[in-house]
Structures are given as structure tokens and as C-alpha cells.
C-alpha positions as CSV (number, residue, x, y, z in Angstrom):
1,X,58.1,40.9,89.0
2,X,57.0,39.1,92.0
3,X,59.2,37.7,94.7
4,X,58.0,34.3,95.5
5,X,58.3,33.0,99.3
6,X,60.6,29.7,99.1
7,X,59.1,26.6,101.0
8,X,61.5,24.2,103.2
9,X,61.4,20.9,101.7
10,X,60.7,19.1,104.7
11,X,59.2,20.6,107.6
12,X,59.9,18.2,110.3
13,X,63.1,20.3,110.8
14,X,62.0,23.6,111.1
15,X,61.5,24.8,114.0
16,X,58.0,27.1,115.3
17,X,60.1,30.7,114.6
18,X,60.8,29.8,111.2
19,X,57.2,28.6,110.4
20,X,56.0,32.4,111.9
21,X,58.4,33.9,109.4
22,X,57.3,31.8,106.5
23,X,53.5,32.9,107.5
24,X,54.5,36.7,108.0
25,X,56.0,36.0,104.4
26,X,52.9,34.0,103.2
27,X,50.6,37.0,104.1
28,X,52.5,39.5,103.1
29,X,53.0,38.3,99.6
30,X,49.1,36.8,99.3
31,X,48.5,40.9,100.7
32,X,50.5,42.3,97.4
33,X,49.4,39.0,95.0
34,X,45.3,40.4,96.1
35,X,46.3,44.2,95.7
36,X,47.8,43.4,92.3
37,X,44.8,41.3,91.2
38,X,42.2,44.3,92.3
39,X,44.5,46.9,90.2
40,X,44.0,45.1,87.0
41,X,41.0,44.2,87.3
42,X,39.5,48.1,87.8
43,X,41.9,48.9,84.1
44,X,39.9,45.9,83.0
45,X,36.6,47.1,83.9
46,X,37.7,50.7,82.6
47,X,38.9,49.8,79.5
48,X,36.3,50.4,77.2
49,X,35.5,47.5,75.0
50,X,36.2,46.8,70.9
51,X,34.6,43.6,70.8
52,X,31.5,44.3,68.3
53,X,29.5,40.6,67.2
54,X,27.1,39.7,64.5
55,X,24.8,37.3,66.2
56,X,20.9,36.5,65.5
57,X,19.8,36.9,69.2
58,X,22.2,38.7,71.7
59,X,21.9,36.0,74.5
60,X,24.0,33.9,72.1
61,X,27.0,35.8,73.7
62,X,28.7,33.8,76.6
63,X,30.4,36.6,78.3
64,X,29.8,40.0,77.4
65,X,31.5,42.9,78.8
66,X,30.3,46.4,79.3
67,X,31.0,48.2,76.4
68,X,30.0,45.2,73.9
69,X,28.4,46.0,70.9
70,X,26.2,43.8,68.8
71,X,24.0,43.5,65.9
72,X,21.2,41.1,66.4
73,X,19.6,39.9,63.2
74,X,16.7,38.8,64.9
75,X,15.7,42.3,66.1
76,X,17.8,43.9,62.9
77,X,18.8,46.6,65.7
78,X,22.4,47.3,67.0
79,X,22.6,46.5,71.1
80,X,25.4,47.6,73.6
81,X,25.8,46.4,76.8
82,X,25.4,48.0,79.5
83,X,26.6,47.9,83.1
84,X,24.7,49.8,86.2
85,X,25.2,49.6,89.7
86,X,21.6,48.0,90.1
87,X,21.6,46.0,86.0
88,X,24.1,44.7,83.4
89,X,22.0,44.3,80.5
90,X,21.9,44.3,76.7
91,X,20.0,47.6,75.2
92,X,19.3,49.6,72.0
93,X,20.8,51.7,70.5
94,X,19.9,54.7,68.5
């Protein structure tokens, strides 16, 4: 579980050391928070998907991951999505 940096309730009394340590604290911690945030999202991205939708055209779909899968009833065809280094975009599928 995170450790949380405590704030002074007033800082008219604290003097220009303390404020250095609360920054060196304030880093450190926003260092760990950014590191942390980075590690879930790459499980996120690697996780594959299960989310499978029944829609009539794929661009109905708000937020699709890669991995989605969807049968579009306009095109009666099954579409995944797909995510390159240059496209993400919905194809077909076999």
C-alpha cells in the first residue's frame, strides 16, 4: 500500500528545510505513484481482451480495446480489433 506524504496544516510556520524535505518527499512518492501507474497499464495492454459485442456497425463501440471482438450485423461478418505500432483498427476475420 502506498505511503502518503503528510502536509503541515499551515505553512507559515515551517521553515525553508522542511519545505525541501516535503518536496524530496513529493517527488519521490509522485516517482513511485508514475512507476506504478506505467506497470498496470503494460498488464492492461497485455491482457488479452473477453469483451465480444453484437452491434450493427462496429463504430458503435465507444472504446474498444485491442483484442475486442464483434459481430456487426450490418456487414454479417465477425471483426477484431486490432492494434499496430503504425494503426488500431477494426478488421475481419476469417
Amino acid at each position: 500500500m502506498a505511503r502518503y506524504p503528510t502536509f503541515p496544516t499551515s505553512f507559515k510556520t515551517v521553515s525553508n528545510v522542511e519545505l525541501r524535505e516535503l518536496y524530496a518527499t513529493l517527488e519521490t512518492w509522485s516517482g513511485l505513484l508514475t512507476a506504478e501507474l506505467e506497470n498496470r497499464d503494460i498488464l492492461t495492454d497485455a491482457a488479452p481482451s473477453t469483451n465480444i459485442y453484437t452491434v450493427v456497425t462496429v463504430t458503435e463501440i465507444g472504446r474498444p480495446r485491442k483484442g475486442d471482438i464483434a459481430y456487426s450485423a450490418s456487414s454479417g461478418k465477425y471483426k477484431g480489433y486490432v492494434s499496430t505500432a503504425v494503426s488500431t483498427e477494426w478488421q475481419n476475420l476469417n
